[in-house]
C-alpha positions in Angstrom: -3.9 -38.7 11.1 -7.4 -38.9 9.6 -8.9 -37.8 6.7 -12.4 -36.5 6.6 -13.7 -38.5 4.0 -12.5 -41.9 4.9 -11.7 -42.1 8.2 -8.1 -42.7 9.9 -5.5 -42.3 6.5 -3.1 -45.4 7.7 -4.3 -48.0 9.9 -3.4 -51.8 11.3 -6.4 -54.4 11.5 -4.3 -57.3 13.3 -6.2 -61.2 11.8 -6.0 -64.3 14.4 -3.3 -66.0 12.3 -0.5 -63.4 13.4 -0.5 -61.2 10.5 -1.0 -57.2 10.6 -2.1 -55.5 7.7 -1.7 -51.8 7.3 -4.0 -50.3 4.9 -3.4 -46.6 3.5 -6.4 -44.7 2.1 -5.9 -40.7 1.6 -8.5 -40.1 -1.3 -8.7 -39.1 -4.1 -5.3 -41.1 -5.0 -3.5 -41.4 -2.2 -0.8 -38.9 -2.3 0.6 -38.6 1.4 1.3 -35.6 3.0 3.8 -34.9 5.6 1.9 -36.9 8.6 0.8 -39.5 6.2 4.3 -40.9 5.6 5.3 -40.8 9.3 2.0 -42.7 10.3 3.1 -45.4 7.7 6.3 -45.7 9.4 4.4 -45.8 12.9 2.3 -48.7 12.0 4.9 -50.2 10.5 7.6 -50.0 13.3 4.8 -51.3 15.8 3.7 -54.0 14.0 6.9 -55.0 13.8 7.4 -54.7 17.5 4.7 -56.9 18.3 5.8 -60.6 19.3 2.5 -61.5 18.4 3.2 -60.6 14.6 4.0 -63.1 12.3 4.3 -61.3 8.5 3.1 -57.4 7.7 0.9 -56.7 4.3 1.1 -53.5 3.1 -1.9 -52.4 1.0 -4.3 -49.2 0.2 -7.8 -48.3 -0.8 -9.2 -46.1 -3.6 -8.1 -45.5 -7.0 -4.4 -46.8 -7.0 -2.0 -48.1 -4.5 0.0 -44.2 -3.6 0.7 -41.7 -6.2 3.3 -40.1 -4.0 3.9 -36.9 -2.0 1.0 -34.6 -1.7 2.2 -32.1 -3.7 -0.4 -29.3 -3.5 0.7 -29.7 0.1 4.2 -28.6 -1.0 2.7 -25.8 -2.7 0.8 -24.3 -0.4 3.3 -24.2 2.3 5.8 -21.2 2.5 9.4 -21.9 2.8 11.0 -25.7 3.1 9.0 -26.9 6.0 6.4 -29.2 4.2 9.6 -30.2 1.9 11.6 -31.0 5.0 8.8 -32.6 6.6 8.1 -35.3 3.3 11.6 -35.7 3.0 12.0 -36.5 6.3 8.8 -38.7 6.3 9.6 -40.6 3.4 12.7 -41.3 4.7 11.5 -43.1 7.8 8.4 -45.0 5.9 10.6 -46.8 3.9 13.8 -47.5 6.4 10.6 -48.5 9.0 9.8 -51.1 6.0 12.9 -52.3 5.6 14.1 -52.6 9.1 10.3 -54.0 10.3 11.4 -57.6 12.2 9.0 -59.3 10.0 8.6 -59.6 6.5 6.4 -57.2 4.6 4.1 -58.0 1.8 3.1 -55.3 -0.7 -0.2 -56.0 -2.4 -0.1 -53.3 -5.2 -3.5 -52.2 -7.0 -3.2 -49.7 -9.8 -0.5 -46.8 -10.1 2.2 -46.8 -7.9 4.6 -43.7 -8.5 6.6 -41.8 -6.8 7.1 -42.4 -2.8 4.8 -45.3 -3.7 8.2 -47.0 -5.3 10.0 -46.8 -2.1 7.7 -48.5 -0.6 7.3 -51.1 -2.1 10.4 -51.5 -3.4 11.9 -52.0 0.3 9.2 -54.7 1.1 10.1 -58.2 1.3 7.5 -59.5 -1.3 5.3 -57.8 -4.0 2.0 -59.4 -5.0 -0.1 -56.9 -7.3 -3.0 -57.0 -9.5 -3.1 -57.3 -13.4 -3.6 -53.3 -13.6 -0.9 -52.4 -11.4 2.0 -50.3 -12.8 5.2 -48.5 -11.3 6.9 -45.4 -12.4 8.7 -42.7 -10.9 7.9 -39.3 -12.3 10.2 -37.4 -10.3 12.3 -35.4 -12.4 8.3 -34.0 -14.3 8.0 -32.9 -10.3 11.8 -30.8 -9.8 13.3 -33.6 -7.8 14.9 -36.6 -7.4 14.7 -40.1 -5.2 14.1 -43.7 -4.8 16.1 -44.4 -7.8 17.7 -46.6 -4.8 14.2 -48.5 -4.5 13.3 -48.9 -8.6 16.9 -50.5 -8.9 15.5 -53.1 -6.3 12.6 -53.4 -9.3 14.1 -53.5 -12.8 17.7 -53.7 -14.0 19.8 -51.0 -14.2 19.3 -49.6 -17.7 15.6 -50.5 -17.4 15.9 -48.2 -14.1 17.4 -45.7 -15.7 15.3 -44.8 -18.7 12.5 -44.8 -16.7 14.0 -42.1 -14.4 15.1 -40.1 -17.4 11.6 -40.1 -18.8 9.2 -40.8 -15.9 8.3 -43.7 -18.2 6.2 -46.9 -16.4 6.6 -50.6 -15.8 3.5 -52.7 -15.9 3.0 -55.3 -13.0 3.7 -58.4 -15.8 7.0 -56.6 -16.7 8.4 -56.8 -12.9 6.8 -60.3 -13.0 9.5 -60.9 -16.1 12.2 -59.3 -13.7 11.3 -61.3 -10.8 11.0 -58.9 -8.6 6.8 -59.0 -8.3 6.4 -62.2 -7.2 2.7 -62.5 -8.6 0.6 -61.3 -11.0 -3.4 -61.7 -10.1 -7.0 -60.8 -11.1 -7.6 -57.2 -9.3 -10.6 -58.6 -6.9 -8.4 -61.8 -5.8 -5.2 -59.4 -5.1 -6.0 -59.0 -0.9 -7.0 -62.8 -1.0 -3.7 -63.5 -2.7 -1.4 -61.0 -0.3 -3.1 -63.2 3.0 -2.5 -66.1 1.8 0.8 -65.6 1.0 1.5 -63.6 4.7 -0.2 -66.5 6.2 2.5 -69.2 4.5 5.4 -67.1 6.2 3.3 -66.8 9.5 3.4 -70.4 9.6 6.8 -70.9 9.9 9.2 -70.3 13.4 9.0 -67.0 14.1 11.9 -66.1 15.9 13.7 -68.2 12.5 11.7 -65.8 10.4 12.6 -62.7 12.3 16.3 -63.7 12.2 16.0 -64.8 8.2 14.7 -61.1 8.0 17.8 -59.9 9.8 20.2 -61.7 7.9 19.1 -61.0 4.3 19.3 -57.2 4.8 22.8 -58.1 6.1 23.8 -59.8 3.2 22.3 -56.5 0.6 24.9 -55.4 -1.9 24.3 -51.8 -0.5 23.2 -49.5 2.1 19.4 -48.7 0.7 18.9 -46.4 4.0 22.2 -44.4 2.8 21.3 -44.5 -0.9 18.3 -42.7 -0.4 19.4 -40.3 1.8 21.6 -39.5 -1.2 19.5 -38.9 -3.6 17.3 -37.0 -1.1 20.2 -34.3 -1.2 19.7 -33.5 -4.8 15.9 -33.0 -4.1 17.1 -29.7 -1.8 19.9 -28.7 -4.2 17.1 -28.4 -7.1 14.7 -26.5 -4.7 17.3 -24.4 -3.8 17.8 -23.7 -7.5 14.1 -23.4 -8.1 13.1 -26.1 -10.5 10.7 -27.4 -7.8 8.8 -24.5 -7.6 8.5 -24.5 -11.2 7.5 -27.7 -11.6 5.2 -27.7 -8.7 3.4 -24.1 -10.0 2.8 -26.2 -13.3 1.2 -29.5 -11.5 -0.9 -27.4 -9.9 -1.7 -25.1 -12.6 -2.6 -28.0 -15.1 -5.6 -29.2 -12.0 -3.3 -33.1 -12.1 
């Protein structure tokens, strides 16, 4: 899918040294609609596929790294469709991360909220600028979901007082926790995400595609299943209509 001002809204530029990057850019802050989050499970997939790949980045353009779901998108479509549709879509953008045969890099600019946790919270490795920060504002929004990919983030108590109050972790925090495994200056951050891919590219590949295999074997739980969990609470408050309500006021307050 494309978007008008920018061109194609996920694509893969595939370097000499074996390493794919897939770059999302859906202006103004890249909030994904429906087709957005299956095309990043697309390129994802694929690149994975590809004997020829060696390591994935993951990065974006624009203001900040992906604020989410699209939600005027929700808004302005009648029924559950669009709702079914990014659930659905979010679903497989994050499993097609986790599952992809090679390691994925994340190289995180700005805000990341919402959907934007999922994914980077299923990639392998998280390099992000000084300016980054991570939050997950879904209960402001009438739903609920990738709680499954924060825990992979920040401890659990952490985790859950930022769900409770849609509060957000800085990119030196998760540096603290481990789980970004760099910190750099914003215009080094691409530099630093390639050079990185290109140390994992370097090795075996078939050992690297097989180390990729057995870590996710060896994962204290099921994150495909845990999500797909939560997921179910997102319909159940629909149904009730706090996501209508909480969608009329996002709109109505022009965020």
């Amino acid at each position: 899918m494309s978007s008008p001002e920018s061109g194609p809204m996920v694509r893969t530029e595939l370097m000499d040294n074996g390493i794919a990057e897939i770059v999302m850019n859906n202006p103004p802050v890249n909030a994904l609609p429906v087709a957005g989050w299956f095309d990043v499970a697309a390129h994802v997939a694929a690149a994975g596929h590809d004997a020829g790949v060696r390591a994935v980045i993951l990065r974006a353009e624009g203001r900040g790294y992906n604020a989410g779901v699209d939600i005027k998108e929700l808004e302005r479509t009648e029924g559950f469709t669009a709702l079914l549709g990014v659930n659905r879509g979010c679903y497989e953008a994050f499993k097609a991360i986790y599952e992809c045969e090679v390691p994925v890099v994340a190289a995180v600019h700005g805000f990341c909220l919402g959907g934007g946790i999922g994914l980077v919270g299923n990639s392998d490795v998280i390099i992000a600028c000084e300016d980054a920060t991570f939050g997950l504002p879904e209960v402001d929004r009438g739903a609920l979901g990738a709680a499954t990919h924060l825990s992979r983030l920040v401890p659990q108590h952490k985790m859950r007082a930022m769900v409770y109050t849609s509060a957000t972790a800085t990119a030196a925090e998760l540096h603290q926790f481990g789980s970004v495994h760099a910190v750099v200056a914003c215009d080094k951050l691409r530099e630093a995400a390639v050079e990185f891919a290109r140390q994992i590219a370097a090795k075996d590949p078939l050992v690297i595609r097989r180390a990729k295999e057995s870590l996710n074997g060896i994962d204290l739980w099921d994150v495909n299943r845990s999500y797909r969990f939560e997921q179910g609470f997102t319909f159940e408050l629909n149904l009730a209509g706090a996501g209508d309500r909480a969608r009329d006021a996002f709109v109505a307050g022009g965020k």
